[in-house]
C-alpha positions in Angstrom: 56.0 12.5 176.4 53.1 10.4 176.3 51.6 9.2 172.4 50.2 12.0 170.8 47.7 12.3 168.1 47.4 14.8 165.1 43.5 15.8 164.4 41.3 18.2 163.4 38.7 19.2 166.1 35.1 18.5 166.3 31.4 20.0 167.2 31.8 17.6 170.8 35.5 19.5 171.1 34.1 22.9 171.2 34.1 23.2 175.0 37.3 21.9 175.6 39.0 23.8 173.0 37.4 27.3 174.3 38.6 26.3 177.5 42.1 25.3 176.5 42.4 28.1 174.1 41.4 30.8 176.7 44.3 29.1 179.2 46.6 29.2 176.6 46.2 32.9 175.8 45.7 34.1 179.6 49.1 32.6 180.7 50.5 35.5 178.7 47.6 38.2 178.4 45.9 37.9 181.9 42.7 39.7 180.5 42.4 38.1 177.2 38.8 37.7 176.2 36.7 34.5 175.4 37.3 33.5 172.1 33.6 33.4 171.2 33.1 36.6 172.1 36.5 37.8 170.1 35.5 35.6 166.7 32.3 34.1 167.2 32.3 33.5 163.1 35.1 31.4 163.8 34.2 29.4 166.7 29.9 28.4 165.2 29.3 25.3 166.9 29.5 22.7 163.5 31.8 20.5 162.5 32.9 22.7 159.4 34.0 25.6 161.9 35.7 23.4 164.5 37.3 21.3 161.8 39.0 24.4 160.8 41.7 23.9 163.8 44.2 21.5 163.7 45.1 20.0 167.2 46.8 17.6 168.9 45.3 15.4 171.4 47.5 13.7 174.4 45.6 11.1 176.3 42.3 12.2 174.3 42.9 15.8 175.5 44.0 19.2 173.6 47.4 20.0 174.0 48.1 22.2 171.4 46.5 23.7 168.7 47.0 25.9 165.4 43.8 27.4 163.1 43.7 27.4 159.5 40.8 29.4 158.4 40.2 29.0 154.3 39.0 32.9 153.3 37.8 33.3 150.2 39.0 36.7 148.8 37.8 39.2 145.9 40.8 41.3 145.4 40.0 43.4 142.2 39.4 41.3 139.1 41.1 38.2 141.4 39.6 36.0 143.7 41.6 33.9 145.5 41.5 31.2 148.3 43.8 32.1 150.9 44.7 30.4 154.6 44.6 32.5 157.9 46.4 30.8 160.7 45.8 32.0 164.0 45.0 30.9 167.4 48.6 29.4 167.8 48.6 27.7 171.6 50.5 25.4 173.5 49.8 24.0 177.0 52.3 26.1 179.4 53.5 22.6 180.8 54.4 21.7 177.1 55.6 24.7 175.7 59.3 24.1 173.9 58.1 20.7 173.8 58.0 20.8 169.5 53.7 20.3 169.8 53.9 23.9 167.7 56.2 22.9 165.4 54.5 19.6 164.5 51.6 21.6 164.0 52.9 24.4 161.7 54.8 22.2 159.7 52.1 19.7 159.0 49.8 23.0 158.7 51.4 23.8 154.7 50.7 20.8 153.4 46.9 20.4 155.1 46.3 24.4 153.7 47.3 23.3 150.1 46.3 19.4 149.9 42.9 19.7 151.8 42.0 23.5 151.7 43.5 23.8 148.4 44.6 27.3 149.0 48.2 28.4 147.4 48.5 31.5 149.6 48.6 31.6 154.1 48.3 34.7 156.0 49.1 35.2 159.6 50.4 38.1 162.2 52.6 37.5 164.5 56.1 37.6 165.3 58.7 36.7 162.1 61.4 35.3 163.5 59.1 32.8 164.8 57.2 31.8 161.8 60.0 32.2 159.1 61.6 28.9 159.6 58.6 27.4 159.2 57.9 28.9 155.5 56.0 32.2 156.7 58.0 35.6 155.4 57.3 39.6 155.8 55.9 40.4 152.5 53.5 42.3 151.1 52.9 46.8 149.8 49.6 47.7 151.0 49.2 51.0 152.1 48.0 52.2 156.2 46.2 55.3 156.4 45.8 57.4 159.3 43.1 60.2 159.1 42.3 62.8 162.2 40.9 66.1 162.1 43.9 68.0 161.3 43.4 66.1 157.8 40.2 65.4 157.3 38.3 67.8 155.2 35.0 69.9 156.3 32.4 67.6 157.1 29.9 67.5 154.1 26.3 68.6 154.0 23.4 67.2 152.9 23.8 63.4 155.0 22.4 61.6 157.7 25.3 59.2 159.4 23.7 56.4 161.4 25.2 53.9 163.6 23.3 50.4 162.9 22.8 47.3 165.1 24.3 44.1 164.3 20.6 42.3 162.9 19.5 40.5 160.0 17.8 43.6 159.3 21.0 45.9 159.0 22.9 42.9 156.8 19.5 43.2 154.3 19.9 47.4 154.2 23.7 47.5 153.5 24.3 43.7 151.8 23.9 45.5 148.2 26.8 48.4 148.8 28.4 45.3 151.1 29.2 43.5 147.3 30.3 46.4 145.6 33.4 46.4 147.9 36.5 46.0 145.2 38.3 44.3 147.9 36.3 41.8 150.3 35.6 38.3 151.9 33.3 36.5 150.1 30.7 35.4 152.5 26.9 34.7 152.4 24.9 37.0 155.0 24.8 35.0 157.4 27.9 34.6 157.8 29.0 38.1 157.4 26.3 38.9 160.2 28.5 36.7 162.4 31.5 38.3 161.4 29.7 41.9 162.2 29.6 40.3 165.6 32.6 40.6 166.5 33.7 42.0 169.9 33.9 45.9 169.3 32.2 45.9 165.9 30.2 49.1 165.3 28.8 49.1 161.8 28.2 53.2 160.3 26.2 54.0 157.2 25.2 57.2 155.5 22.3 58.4 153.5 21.9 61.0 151.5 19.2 63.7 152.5 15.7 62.6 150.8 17.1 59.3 150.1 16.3 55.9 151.9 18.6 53.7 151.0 22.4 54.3 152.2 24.8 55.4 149.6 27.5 54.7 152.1 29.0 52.2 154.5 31.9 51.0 157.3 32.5 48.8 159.7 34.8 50.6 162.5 37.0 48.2 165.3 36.8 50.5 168.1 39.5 49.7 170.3 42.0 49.4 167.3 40.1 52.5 165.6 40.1 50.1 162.2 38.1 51.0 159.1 37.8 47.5 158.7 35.3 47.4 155.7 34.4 50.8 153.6 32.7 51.2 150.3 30.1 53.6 148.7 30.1 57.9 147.1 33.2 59.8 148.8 31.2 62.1 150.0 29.3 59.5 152.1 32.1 58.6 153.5 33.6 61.4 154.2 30.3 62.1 156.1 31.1 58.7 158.1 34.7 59.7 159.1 33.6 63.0 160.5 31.4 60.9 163.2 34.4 58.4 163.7 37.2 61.2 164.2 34.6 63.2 166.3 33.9 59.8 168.7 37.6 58.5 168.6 39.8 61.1 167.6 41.3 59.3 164.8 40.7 56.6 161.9 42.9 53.8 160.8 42.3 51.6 157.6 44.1 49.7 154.9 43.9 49.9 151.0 46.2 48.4 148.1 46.4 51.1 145.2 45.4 49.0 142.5 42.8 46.8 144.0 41.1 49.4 146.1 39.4 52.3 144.2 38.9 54.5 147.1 42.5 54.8 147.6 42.8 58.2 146.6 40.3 59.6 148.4 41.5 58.1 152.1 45.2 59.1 151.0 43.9 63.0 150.3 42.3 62.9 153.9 45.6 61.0 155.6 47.8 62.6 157.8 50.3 60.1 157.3 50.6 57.0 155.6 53.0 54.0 155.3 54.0 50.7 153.8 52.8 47.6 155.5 53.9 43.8 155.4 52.1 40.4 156.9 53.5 37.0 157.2 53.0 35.1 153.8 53.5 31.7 152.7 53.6 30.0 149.0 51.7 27.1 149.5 51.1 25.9 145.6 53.0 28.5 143.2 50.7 27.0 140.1 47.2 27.6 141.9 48.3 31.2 142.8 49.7 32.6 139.6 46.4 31.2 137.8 44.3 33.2 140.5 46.4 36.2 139.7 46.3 35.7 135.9 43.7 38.3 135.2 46.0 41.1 136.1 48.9 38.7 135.1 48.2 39.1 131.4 47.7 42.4 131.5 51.6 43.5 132.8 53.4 40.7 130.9 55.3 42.7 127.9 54.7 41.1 124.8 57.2 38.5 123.8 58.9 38.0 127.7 58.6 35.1 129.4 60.6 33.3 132.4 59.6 30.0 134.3 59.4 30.9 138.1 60.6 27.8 140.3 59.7 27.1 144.1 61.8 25.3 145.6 61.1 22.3 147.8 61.3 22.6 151.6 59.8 20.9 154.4 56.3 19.5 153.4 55.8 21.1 150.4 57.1 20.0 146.8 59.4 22.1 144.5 57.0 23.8 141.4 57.2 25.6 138.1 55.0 28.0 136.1 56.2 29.1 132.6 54.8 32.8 132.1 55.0 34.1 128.7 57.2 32.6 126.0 61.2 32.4 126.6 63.9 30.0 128.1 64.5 32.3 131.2 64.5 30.9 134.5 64.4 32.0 137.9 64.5 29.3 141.3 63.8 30.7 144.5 63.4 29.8 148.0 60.0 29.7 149.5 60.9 32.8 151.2 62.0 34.9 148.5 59.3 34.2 146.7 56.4 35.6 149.2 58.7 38.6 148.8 59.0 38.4 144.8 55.3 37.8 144.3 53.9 40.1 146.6 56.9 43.0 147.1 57.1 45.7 149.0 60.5 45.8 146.7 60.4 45.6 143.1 62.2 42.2 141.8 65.5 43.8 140.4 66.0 45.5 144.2 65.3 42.1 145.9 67.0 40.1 143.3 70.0 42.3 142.3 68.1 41.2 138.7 70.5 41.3 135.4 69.3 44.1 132.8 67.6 41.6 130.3 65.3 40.5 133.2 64.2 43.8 135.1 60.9 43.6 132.7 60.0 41.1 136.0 59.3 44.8 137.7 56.4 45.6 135.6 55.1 42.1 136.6 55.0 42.0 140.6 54.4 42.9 142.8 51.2 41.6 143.0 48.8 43.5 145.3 47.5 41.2 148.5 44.7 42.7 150.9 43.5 40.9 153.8 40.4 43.3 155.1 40.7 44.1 158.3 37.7 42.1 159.5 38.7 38.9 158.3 42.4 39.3 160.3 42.4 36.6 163.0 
């Protein structure tokens, strides 16, 4: 193999990665779409946006690449700075070559040195990314809603579909915020992200009104509820449309984070349990993000220190909660799965008596919106 470079792309790459990115992806998925045209919020043409995708260069060209995407979240009363990592690509002549590896593994220390954020996200296949730190973790809930579920269709609304304009962003930014669980982006950045290939963006108004009392933003060719907030009845009004255009509605909520659970689990006709791929990146940094509803489960007088272990790039790390000489080491794989479930610690841990109190601390409840995946 030739010398090869570590880097983060540029603005003058942007070409070049598109290209190679595109070539990657096709080799496998013949009719995979343009990136830009897939994410253009991910792929702006500044440095900040390119810079998010760590590549390596042989001979001054893009062999391989891996994307690490900083997304601020507001989960409940937590917000928290997380990683997404996608757009994992080799060049076919290279693959099995270790360019991938070098990449992910360097990837944990970059998301938690120079992004400084504790927790990565990505899809994919687990039995690729687990060795390199990435585990099936997680208890949000998915929802499926059709018309054998869905309630009558309310009176008394107007359902609109909306264009994706500065104009729309101004009319629905205000209910946009009020999402308990969201991305935090300025508008002009969430009118990129409403961009999206497939995007259609529904709002709904109640009759005499003018401004919307309702809002989603719908992934048609996943049928994805990707973003949703605003009255019930609103919308209710909103699902009607969707399950009359595309027979069916898919979403995501967390129970405690998202108030609207209730109402899209009435109106389900089925649900389930649902995992990502999760890495610990800096154990201290998380649990401080979490510690608003943190200090609210900790019984009074327990305590345990909660130790990462070291592996790879990534240092060993302990966080005393509460008061009390218990400890507890884990792996960086058991701890996605301790922090973040779907099992409560005693039934992942086999946990002694004295220390299943740890059930009525964690899981912790994780929600990626659906808009934000990568």
């Amino acid at each position: 193999m030739n010398k090869f470079t570590i880097d983060t792309a540029r603005t003058s790459d942007r070409a070049e990665l598109l290209d190679f990115l595109l070539q990657a992806f096709k080799t496998d998925s013949p009719d995979h779409l343009p990136f830009e045209t897939l994410y253009p919020d991910l792929f702006l043409p500044t440095d900040e946006a390119m810079g998010c995708h760590l590549v390596i260069r042989e001979d001054s060209r893009i062999t391989a690449c891996v994307g690490t995407y900083p997304l601020d979240l507001q989960l409940g009363p937590v917000r928290l700075r997380v990683a997404g990592v996608g757009q994992v690509a080799c060049s076919p002549s290279l693959r099995r070559g270790g360019l991938v590896s070098t990449l992910l593994n360097h990837a944990a220390r970059h998301m938690a040195d120079n992004l400084k954020c504790p927790l990565s996200w990505l899809g994919g296949r687990r039995e690729f990314y687990a060795k390199f730190g990435w585990e099936r973790a997680g208890s949000i809930m998915v929802i499926n809603i059709d018309s054998r579920s869905l309630a009558a269709e309310p009176t008394g609304w107007a359902v609109r579909q909306a264009e994706p304009t500065e104009e729309t962003v101004d009319l629905l930014w205000d209910l946009r915020e009020r999402q308990p669980v969201r991305q935090i982006l300025s508008r002009q950045e969430w009118l990129a992200k409403l961009q999206r290939h497939g995007t259609e963006i529904w709002y709904a108004t109640p009759d005499g009104a003018v401004q919307p009392s309702a809002f989603a933003v719908f992934k048609v060719p996943s049928r994805q509820l990707c973003e949703y907030t605003g009255i019930d009845t609103g919308i209710q009004s909103i699902l009607a449309t969707l399950v009359k255009l595309h027979k069916g509605v898919n979403l995501e909520a967390a129970p405690e984070i998202d108030t609207s659970t209730g109402f899209f689990w009435s109106q389900s006709v089925w649900s389930s349990a649902a995992m990502s791929n999760l890495m610990v990146t800096d154990l201290p940094a998380l649990l401080s993000a979490y510690a608003p509803l943190m200090e609210k489960r900790l019984p009074p007088g327990k305590g345990i220190a909660l130790t990462i272990t070291a592996w790879q790039s990534r240092d060993s790390a302990t966080v005393r909660l509460g008061t009390g000489g218990e400890e507890l080491a884990l792996d960086p794989l058991n701890m996605s799965r301790l922090l973040f479930g779907p099992f409560a610690p005693s039934a992942l841990l086999q946990l002694p008596t004295h220390l299943r109190w740890l059930d009525q601390l964690f899981p912790l409840p994780f929600r990626l919106p659906l808009n934000s995946h990568l």
